[in-house]
Phi, psi and omega in degrees: 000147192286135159299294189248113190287126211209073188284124150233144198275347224278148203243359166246128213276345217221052150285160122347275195289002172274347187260321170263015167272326170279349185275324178285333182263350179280340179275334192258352159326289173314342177259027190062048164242116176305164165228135149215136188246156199211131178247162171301334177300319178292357181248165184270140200305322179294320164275011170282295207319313203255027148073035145321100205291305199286352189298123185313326184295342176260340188318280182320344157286309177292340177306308185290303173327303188277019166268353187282176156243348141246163151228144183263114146273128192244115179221144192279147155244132182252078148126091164060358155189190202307182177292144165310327190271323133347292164285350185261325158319292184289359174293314185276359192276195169289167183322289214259021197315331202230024170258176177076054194175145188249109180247130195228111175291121191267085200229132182247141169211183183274336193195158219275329164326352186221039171314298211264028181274339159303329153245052184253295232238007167239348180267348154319318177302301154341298175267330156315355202258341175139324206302131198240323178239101188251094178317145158321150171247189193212107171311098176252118176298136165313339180280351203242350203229118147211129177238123177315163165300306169291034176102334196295137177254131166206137180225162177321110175359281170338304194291326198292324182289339187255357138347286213284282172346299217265000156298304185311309140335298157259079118246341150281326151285356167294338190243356172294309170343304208264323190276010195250357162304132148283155231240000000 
């Protein structure tokens, strides 16, 4: 089971925000942390819409969650907030899926307009879900985001510093997480 659980809301396999979520996992690699990302796209779609809580297609995913000690949520945002395919994920886990669990939100839009929607509108969820210690998150614009056709990430001086910060922060507290488990 994974140290850190790694959500991407994103409904597209090639986003932005799917390009700093795999980079973001490659970093807490180095840092000696599993990872597993697990996206929305991979579950079927009927059982997102009609919250099929009990749906077989989510065990291994709510499995890994309650075994993480972090979780990453990654989300493109559309008209002030995260994805449909997002809220219908997080609609189906249990009451509390995220105490006890150090969560650092992820967010890509077109423009600085929709900055404060990580925290209007995903860390409410968040903290409805149990989550209590909810890192800053870290907002990115399309102008500040580029992914090659292969993949390749590259991001603005700016973004990347406060990227790197803010991996750096929860992954240490991810990892205090884990050493403050008993065995």
């Amino acid at each position: 089971m994974p140290d850190v659980l790694l959500l991407s809301g994103s409904p597209s396999a090639t986003s932005r925000s799917v390009a700093i979520l795999r980079a973001t996992a490659e970093s807490l690699e180095r840092a000696g942390l599993s990872t597993e990302i697990v996206s929305v796209r991979d579950f079927p779609a009927e059982d997102l819409i009609f919250g099929r809580w009990d749906s077989p297609a989510f065990t291994a995913a709510k499995q890994s969650l309650a075994a993480a000690a972090g979780v990453v949520v990654s989300t493109p945002i559309y008209k002030a907030s995260y994805t449909a395919a997002l809220k219908g994920f997080l609609d189906i886990l249990p009451q509390h899926a995220l105490r006890g669990k150090v969560v650092l939100p992820l967010a890509t839009g077109g423009t600085l307009a929709h900055l404060l929607a990580i925290d209007y509108a995903l860390k409410p969820v968040l903290s409805v879900l149990g989550a209590t210690e909810i890192h800053q998150g870290v907002y990115s614009t399309d102008e500040q985001v580029r992914v090659t056709t292969e993949g390749l990430l590259t991001l603005h001086d700016e973004l990347r510093a406060r990227h790197d910060a803010a991996v750096d922060q929860f992954a240490a507290a991810v990892q205090a997480r884990l050493a403050s488990r008993p065995e």
